[in-house]
C-alpha positions in Angstrom: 0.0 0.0 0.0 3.0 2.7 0.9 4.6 1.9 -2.3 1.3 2.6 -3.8 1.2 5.7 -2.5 4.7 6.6 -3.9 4.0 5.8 -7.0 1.1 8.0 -6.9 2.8 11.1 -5.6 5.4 10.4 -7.6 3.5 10.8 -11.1 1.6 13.8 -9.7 4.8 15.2 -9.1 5.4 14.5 -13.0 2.5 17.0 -13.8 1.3 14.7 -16.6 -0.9 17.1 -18.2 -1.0 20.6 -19.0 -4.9 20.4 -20.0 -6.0 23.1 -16.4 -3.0 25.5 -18.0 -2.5 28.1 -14.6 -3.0 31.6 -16.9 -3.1 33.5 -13.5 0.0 35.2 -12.3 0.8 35.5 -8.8 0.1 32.8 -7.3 1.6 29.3 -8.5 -0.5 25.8 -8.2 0.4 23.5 -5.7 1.1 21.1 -8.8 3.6 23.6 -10.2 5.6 23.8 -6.9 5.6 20.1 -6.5 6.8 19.3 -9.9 9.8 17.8 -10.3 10.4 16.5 -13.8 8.4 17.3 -16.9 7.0 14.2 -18.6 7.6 15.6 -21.9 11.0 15.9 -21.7 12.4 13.8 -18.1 16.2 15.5 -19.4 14.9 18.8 -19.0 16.3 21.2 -16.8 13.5 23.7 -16.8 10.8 24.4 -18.3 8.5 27.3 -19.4 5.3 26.4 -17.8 3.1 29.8 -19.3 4.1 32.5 -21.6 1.9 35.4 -22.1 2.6 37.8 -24.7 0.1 40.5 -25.6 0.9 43.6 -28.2 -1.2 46.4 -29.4 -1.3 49.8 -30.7 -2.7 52.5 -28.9 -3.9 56.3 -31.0 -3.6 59.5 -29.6 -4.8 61.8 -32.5 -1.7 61.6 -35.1 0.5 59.6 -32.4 0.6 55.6 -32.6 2.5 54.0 -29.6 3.1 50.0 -29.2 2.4 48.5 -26.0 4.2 45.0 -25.2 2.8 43.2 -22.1 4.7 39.9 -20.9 4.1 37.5 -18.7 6.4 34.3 -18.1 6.5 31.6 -15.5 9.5 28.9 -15.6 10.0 25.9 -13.4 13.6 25.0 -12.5 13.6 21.5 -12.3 17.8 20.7 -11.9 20.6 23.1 -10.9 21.8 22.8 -14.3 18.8 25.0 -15.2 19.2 27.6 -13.0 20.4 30.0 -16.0 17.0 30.5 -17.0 16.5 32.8 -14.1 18.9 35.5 -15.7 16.6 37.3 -17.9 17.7 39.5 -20.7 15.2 41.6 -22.7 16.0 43.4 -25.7 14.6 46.9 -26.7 15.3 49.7 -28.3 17.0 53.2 -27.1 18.5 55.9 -29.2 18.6 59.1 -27.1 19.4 61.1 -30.0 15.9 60.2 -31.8 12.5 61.0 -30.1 11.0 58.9 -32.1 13.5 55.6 -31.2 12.4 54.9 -28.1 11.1 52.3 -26.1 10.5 52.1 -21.8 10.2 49.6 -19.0 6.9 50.1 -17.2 5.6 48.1 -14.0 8.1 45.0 -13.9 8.0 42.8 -11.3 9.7 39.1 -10.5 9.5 36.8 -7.6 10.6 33.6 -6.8 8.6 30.9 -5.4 10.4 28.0 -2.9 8.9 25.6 -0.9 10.5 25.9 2.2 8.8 23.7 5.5 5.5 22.9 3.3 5.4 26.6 2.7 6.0 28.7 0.1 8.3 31.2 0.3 8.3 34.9 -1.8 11.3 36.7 -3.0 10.4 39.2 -5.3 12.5 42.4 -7.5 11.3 45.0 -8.9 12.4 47.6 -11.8 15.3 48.9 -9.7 17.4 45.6 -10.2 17.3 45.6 -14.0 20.5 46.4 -15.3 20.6 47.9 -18.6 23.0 47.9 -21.2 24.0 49.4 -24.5 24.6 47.1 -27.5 24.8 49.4 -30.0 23.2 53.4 -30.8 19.8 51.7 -31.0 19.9 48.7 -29.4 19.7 48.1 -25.4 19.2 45.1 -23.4 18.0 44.9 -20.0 19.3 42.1 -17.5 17.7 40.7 -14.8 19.1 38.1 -12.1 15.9 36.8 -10.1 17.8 35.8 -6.8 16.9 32.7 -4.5 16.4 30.0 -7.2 17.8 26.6 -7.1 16.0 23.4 -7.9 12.6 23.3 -7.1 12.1 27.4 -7.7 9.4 28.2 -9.9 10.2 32.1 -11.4 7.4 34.7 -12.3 8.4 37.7 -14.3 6.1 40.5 -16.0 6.3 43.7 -17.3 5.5 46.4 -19.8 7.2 48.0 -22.7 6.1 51.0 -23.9 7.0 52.2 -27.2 7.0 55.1 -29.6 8.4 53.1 -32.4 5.4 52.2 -34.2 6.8 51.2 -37.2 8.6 48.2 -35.9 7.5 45.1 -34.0 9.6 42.7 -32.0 10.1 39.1 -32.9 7.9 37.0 -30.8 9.5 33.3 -29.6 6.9 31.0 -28.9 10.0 27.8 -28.2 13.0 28.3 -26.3 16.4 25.9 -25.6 14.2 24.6 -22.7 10.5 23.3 -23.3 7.1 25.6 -23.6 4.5 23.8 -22.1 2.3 26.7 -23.1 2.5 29.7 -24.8 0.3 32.5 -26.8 0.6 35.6 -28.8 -2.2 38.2 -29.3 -1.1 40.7 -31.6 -3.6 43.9 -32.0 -2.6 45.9 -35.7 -5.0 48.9 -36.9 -5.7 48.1 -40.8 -4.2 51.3 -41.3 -1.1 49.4 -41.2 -0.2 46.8 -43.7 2.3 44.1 -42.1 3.2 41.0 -43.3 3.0 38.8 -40.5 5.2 35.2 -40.8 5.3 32.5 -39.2 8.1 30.4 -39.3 10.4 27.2 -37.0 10.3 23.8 -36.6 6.9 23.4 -34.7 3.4 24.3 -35.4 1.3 27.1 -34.0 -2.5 27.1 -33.3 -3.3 30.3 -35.3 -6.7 32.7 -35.6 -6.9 36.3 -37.6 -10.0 37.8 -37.0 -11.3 41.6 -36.8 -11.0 44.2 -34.4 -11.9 47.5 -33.4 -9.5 50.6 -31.7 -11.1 53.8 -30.7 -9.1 56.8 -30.6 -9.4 60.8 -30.5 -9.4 62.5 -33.7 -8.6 66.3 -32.3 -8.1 67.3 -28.8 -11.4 68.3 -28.7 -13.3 65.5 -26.1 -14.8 62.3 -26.5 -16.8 63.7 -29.1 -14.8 63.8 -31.6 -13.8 59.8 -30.7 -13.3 57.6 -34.0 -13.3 53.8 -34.6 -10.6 52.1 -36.0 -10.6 48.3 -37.5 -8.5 46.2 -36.6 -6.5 42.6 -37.5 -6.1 40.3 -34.6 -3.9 37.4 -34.4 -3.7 35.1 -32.3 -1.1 32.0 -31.6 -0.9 29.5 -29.1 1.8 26.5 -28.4 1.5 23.6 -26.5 4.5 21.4 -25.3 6.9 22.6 -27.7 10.6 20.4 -27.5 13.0 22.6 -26.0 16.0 23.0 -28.6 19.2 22.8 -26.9 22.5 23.9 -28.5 24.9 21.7 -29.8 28.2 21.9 -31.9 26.5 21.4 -35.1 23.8 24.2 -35.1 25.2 27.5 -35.3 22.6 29.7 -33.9 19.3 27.7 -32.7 17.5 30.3 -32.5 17.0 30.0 -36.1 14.7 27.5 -35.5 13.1 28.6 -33.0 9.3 28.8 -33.5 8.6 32.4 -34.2 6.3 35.0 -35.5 7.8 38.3 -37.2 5.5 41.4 -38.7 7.1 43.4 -40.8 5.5 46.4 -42.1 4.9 47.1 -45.8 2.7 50.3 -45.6 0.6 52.9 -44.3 -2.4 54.1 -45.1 -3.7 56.9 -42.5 -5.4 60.2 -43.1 -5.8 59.6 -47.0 -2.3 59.7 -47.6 -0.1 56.1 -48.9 3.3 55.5 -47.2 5.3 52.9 -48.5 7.5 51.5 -45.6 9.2 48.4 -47.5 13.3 48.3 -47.6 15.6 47.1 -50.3 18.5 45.8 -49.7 20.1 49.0 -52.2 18.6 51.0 -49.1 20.6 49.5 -46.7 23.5 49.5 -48.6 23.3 53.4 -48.9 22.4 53.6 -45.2 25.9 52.0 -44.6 27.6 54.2 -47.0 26.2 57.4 -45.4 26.9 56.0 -41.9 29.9 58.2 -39.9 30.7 54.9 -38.0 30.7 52.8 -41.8 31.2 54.8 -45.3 32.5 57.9 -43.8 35.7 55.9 -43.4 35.5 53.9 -46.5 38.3 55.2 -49.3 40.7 57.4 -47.3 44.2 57.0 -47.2 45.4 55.0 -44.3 47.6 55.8 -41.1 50.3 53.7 -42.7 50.4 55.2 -46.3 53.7 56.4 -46.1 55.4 53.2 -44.5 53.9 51.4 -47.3 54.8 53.5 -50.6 58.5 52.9 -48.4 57.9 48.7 -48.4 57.3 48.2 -52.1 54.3 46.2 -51.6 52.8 48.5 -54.3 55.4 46.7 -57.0 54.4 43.6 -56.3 52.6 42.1 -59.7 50.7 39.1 -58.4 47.2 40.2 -56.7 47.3 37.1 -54.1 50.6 38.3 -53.4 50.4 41.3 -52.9 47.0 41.4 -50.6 48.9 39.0 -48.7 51.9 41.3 -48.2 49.7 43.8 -46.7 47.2 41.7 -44.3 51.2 40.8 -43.1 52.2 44.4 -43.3 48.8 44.9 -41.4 49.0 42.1 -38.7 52.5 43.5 -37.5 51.3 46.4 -36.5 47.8 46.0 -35.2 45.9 42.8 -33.5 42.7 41.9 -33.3 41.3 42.2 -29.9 38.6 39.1 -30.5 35.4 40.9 -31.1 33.2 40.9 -34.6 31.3 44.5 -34.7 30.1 46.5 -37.4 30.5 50.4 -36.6 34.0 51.4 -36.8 36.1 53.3 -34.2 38.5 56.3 -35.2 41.8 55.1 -36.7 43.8 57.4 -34.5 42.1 55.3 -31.9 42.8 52.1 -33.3 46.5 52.8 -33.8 46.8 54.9 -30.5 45.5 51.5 -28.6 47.6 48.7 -31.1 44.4 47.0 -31.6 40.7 46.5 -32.6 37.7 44.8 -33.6 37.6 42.8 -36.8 35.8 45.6 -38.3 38.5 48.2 -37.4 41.0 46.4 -38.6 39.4 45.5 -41.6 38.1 48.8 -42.5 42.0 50.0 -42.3 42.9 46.9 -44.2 40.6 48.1 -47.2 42.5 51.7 -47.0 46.0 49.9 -47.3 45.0 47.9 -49.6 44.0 51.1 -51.9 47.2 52.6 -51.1 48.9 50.6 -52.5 46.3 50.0 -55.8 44.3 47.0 -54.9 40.7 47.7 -55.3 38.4 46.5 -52.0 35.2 46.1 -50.4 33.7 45.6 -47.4 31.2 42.2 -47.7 28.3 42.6 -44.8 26.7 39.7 -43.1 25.5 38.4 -40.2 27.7 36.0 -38.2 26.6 32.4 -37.8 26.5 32.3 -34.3 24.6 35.5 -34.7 22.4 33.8 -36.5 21.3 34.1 -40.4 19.8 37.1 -42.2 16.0 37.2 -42.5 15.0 35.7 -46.0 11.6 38.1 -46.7 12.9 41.6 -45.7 15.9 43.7 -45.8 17.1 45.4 -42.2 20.3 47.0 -40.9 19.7 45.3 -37.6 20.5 41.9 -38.4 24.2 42.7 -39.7 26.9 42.8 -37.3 30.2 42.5 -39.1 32.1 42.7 -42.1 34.9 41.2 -43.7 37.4 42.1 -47.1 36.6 41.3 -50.2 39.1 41.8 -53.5 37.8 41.3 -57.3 40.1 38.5 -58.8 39.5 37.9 -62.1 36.1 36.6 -62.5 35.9 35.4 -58.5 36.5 37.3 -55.6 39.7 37.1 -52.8 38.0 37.1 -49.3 39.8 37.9 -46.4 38.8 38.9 -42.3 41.1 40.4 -39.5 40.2 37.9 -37.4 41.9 35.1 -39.6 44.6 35.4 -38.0 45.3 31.1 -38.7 44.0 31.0 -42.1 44.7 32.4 -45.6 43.1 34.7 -48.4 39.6 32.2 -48.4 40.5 31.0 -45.7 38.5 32.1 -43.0 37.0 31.1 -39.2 34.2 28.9 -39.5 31.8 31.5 -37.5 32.2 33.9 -40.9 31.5 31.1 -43.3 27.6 32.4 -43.6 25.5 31.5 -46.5 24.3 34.6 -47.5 26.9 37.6 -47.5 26.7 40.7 -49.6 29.2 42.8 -51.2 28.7 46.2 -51.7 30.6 48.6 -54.0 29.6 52.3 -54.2 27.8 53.3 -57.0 27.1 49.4 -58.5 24.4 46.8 -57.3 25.3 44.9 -54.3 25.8 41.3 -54.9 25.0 38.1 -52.3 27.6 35.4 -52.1 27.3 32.2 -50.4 30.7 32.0 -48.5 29.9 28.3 -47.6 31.3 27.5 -50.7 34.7 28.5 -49.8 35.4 26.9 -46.7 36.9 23.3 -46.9 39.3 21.2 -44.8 42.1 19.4 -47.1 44.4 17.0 -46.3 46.3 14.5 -47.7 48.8 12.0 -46.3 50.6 8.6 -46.6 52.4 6.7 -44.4 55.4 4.1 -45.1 56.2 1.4 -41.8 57.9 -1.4 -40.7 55.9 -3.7 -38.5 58.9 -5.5 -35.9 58.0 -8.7 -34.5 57.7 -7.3 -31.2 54.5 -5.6 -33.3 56.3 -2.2 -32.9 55.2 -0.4 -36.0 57.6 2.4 -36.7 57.8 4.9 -39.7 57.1 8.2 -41.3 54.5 10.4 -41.7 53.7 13.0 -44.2 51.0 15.1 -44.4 49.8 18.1 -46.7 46.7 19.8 -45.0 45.2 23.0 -46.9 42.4 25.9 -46.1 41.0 24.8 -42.7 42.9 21.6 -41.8 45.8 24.1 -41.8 43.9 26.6 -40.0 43.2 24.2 -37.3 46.7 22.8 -36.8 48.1 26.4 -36.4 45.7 27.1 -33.8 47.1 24.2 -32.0 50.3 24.9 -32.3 50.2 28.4 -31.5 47.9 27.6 -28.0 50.6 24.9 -27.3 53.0 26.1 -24.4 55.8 25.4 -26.3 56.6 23.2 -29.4 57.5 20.5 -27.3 53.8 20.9 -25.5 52.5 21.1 -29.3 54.0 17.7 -29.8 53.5 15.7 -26.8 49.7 16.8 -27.5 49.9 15.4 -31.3 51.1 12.0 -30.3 48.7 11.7 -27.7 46.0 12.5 -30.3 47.4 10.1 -32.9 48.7 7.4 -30.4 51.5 7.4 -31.3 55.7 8.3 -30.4 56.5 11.2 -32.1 60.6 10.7 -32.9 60.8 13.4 -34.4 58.3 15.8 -36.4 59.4 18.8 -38.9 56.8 21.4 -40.1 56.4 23.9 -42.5 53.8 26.7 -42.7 52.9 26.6 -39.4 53.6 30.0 -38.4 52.7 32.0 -41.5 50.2 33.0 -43.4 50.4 31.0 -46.3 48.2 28.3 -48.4 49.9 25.2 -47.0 50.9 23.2 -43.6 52.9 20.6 -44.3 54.2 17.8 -41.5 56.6 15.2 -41.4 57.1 12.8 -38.1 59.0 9.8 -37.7 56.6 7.9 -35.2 56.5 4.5 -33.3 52.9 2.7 -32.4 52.9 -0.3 -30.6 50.3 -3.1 -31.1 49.2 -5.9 -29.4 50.6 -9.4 -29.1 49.5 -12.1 -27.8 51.8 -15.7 -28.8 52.6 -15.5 -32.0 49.9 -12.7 -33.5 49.8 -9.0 -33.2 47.4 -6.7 -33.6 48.2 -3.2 -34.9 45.3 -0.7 -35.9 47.6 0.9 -38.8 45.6 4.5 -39.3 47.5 7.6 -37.6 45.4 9.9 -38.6 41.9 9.7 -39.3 38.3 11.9 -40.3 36.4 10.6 -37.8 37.6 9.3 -34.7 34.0 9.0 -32.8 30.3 9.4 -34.2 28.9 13.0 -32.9 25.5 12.3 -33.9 24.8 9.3 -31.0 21.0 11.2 -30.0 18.3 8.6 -31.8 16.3 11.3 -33.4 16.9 14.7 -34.0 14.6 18.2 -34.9 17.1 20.3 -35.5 18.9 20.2 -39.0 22.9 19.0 -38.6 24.8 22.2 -39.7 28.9 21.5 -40.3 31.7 24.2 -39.8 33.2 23.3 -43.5 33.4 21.4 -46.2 35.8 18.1 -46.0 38.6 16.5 -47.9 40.6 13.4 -46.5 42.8 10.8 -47.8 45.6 9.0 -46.8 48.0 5.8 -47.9 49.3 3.5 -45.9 52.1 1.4 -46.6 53.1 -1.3 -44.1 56.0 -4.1 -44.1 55.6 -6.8 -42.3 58.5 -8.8 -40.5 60.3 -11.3 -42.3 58.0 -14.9 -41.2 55.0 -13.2 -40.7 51.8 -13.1 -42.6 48.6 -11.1 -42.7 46.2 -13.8 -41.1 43.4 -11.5 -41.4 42.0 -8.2 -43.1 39.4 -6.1 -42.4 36.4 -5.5 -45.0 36.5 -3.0 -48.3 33.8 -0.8 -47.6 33.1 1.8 -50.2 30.1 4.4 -49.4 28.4 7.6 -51.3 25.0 9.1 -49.5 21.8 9.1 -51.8 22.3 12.8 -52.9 26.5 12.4 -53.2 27.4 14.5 -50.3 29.3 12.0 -48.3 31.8 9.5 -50.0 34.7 7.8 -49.0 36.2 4.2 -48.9 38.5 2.0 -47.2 40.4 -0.1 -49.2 42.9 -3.2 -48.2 45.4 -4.6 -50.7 48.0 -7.4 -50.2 49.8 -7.6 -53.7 53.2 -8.9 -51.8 53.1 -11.5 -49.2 54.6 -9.0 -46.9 53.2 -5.6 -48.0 49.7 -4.5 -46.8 49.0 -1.4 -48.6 45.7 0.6 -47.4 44.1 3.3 -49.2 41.3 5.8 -46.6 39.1 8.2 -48.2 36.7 10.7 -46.8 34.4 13.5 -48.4 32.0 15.9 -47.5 30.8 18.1 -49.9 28.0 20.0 -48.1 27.7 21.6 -44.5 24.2 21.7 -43.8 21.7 18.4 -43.7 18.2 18.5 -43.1 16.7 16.7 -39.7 15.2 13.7 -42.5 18.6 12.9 -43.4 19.8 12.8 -39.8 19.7 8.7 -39.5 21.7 8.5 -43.0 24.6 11.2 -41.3 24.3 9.3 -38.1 25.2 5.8 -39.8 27.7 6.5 -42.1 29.6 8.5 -39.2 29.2 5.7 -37.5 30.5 3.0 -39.9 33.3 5.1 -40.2 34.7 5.9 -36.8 34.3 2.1 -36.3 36.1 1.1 -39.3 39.0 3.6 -38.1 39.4 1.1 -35.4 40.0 -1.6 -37.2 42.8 -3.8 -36.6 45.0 -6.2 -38.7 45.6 -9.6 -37.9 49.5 -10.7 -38.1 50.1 -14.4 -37.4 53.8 -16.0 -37.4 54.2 -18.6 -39.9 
């Protein structure tokens, strides 16, 4: 009978069902403190039990204001999850424009504990928001709700009041954590013309009907009152998957379930506004911008040290950017940050460093000192997530890099590339949609996926002793981001020795001796040579030896059964290798792993593994890896998940060699 009774609590506790949703704030069910897991998801570490998110326009004669009311309640349910009680809400603040501006009206959190059977209050109010500048516009307030731990359940509302009535935040409806419930009501006069979307991985429950607004048409009374018609629309979730990050999504909130209304036009008073952007818009917004253009084609800080370095004689284009990124680099780092607006380059010089942007802007005025024509190319990062695909907007964009006209391509460079080579970038810049823009001449999108790609190519000739001590050479050729990511290494190694002792703990190996070349410059190629050892097993008279060094794929990433979110890759990939191994003199190959050879259904993903035994003591392997794309759909998650799989196992093979 006790057990019984465990049971039961226990699956109360669960909260099975959100049918009863609690839409009252203040005052948490006992079912909500109790909770302890949500059935939904039993990993999660918190969840968003009640989202309420109303937003309509007030009319005051000529003025139109927005009004944003939000209500939230999370449960924390580990002390993983405990994060979710730091709040951050965006809005907008430009003191400069009166009508850019947006305030905080009647916020309020507490936190609810269970403490002896009771529960316990902690509330905040406005006075603990912290707010901070991100850019002219942009502002984001932060709130830390204190007292929460496991078991909390958070409460937070508040107003925003805004005069920017051309503009309508993004609404989320999912998060990283589950929504067990959430809904939208959005109130828009049909004097404005909005498109509304909605868009993300998981459906909505969504209505549109009409509306009515009355406001004053003179300041003469409520006599003078009109009515105006309205669009409502209204969206509700229920037990939406949380959508955690991982290394292969760069910015989840992509796929987040969202709505976004963006306007088109207005109609008021008889008069037609058109409020759409194009892109060309933005473009000359930038151009005109004191913190963007206004620094675009003047001569740099450095023009007169580099008419004295003869860079400018230099014939070759790729040689001669490259001269001056170095000629750049010497002088100036990169202080780690990606921005957009530039800083004064008395400033930059003054302090020896910058943003990617500074240093990049400076980089195009070198570059034109010394007759190479250059751009800036605008984007959005990925980890800032990727440009909207309907409408044009400034907002989105938060850095730039370099590109050069070569011939019929382009040259693309970044400040923050400070491993790579000209195309060679970080995989954070490698966004799909990027757009050049050239004063006076249509700006053009490029896909800079296309560029990115890990090469490397390498064989490997060894003796196999019969003490199964296989010993030999290495050499390896590794291009674009397989030398990016080697340099990295070797530069965050203590030392060279550290940088080696970490190598042949990677490859499990004994590194005798290694020579590199490339590794310290900024140049196309990496290339290695090591003299190694391995040691396999023996057991009487076999050994086992697994002969791969280096491989693509050492374990399977994707291990989850199912996945929602698509797989999204840093670059493309290129590996092959050779191996050559002699056996000992009375020995044999007693056994051989499988030829596998493997292309996915759309030819993204090849490769094969090939053994070959054309002399009685020479085992020659051939390893081949390919993939040609970066970003796979959530359907053709199983197919990425097995042939990973097949292939880190396969790299573990090992060969059989029996005395005779």
């Amino acid at each position: 009978m006790k057990k019984e009774l465990i049971l039961l609590t226990l699956l109360t506790l669960c909260w099975t069902t959100i049918e009863a949703q609690n839409l009252k704030f203040g005052k948490p069910t006992d079912e909500e403190m109790q909770m302890t897991v949500y059935e939904q998801d039993p990993e999660a570490e918190a969840v968003v039990l009640c989202q309420l998110t109303n937003v309509n326009y007030t009319m005051d004669m000529m003025d139109f204001l927005v009004d944003y009311e939000v209500k939230t309640r999370i449960k924390i349910l580990k002390e993983e999850g405990k994060e979710y009680a730091n709040i951050t809400i965006p809005y907008i603040f430009n003191s400069n424009e009166d009508f850019m501006q947006e305030t905080f009206e009647n916020f309020k959190a507490t936190a609810y504990n269970l403490e002896n059977g009771k529960v316990k209050k902690t509330k905040i109010g406005l006075e603990k928001i912290y707010n901070e500048r991100i850019d002219e516009d942009n502002m984001v307030a932060k709130i830390a709700i204190p007292q929460v731990k496991a078991g909390t359940v958070i409460e937070y509302e508040y107003k925003l009041h805004s005069n920017v009535y051309y503009h309508i935040h993004d609404w989320y409806a999912s998060a990283e954590i589950p929504v067990a419930y959430a809904n939208y009501r959005l109130e828009i006069p049909i004097v404005f013309i909005y498109n509304v979307e909605y868009s993300g991985l998981q459906q909505l429950q969504n209505t549109v009907t009409a509306g009515a607004l009355l406001y004053k048409a003179s300041s003469d009374g409520m006599a003078n009152q009109k009515k105006c018609q309205t669009n409502i629309y209204n969206c509700t979730g229920r037990n939406l998957k949380g959508l955690k990050k991982d290394d292969y999504v760069w910015n989840v909130r992509d796929y987040f379930t969202k709505i976004t209304a963006e306007l088109q036009r207005i109609n008021f008073a008889g008069e037609s506004r058109d409020m759409r952007k194009t892109w060309e818009q933005v473009d000359e917004v930038l151009f005109e911008h004191p913190d963007f253009g206004h620094h675009l084609y003047k001569h740099s800080k450095y023009r007169d040290e580099l008419a004295a370095s003869g860079i400018s004689e230099i014939n070759d284009l790729k040689e001669k950017v490259t001269a001056t990124f170095k000629f750049l680099r010497q002088r100036l780092a990169w202080d780690g940050e990606y921005e957009l607006a530039i800083k004064s380059a008395s400033e930059i010089v003054k302090k020896g460093n910058g943003s990617n942007a500074d240093l990049n802007m400076m980089l195009i005025n070198m570059l034109g000192d010394v007759g190479v024509k250059a751009y800036p190319v605008v984007m959005s990062t990925r980890r800032h997530g990727r440009l909207p695909q309907t409408y044009p907007t400034l907002n989105k964009l938060n850095t730039f890099i370099v590109g050069v006209p070569y011939g019929s391509t382009w040259l693309y460079i970044d400040a923050s590339s400070t491993y790579g080579y000209l195309n060679v970038l970080p995989p954070n810049l490698y966004t799909d949609k990027a757009r050049i823009i050239q004063k006076g001449k249509p700006g053009q999108w490029v896909d800079l996926q296309k560029i990115g790609e890990a090469k490397t190519i390498m064989t490997v000739k060894a003796e196999l002793s019969p003490s199964g001590e296989m010993k030999g050479e290495l050499q390896a050729l590794h291009t674009g981001n397989a030398a990016e990511k080697i340099r990295k290494l070797f530069v965050k190694a203590a030392d060279s020795t550290a940088y080696i002792a970490d190598r042949a703990s990677y490859y499990g190996i004994k590194i005798d001796q290694c020579n590199m070349e490339g590794h310290r410059d900024f140049v196309p190629n990496l290339t290695e040579t090591v003299s190694f050892t391995r040691q396999g097993e023996t057991t009487g008279d076999l050994i086992y030896i697994n002969p791969f060094i280096e491989v693509p794929i050492r374990e399977n990433p994707f291990t989850e059964k199912e996945r929602l979110l698509p797989v999204e890759i840093p670059y493309k990939q290129t590996f092959n290798t050779t191996v050559q191994l002699t056996l000992p003199e009375g020995w044999k190959l007693e056994e051989m792993p499988q030829n596998i050879r493997v292309t996915s259904e759309d030819k993204s993903i090849s490769g094969h593994i090939l053994y070959e035994s054309t002399d009685e003591r020479i085992v020659s392997i051939t390893y081949q890896f390919r993939l040609s794309k970066v970003t796979y759909d959530n359907n053709q998650y199983q197919m990425l998940r097995q042939l990973f799989e097949l292939f880190a196992n396969r790299s573990k093979d090992m060969l059989v060699i029996k005395k005779k």
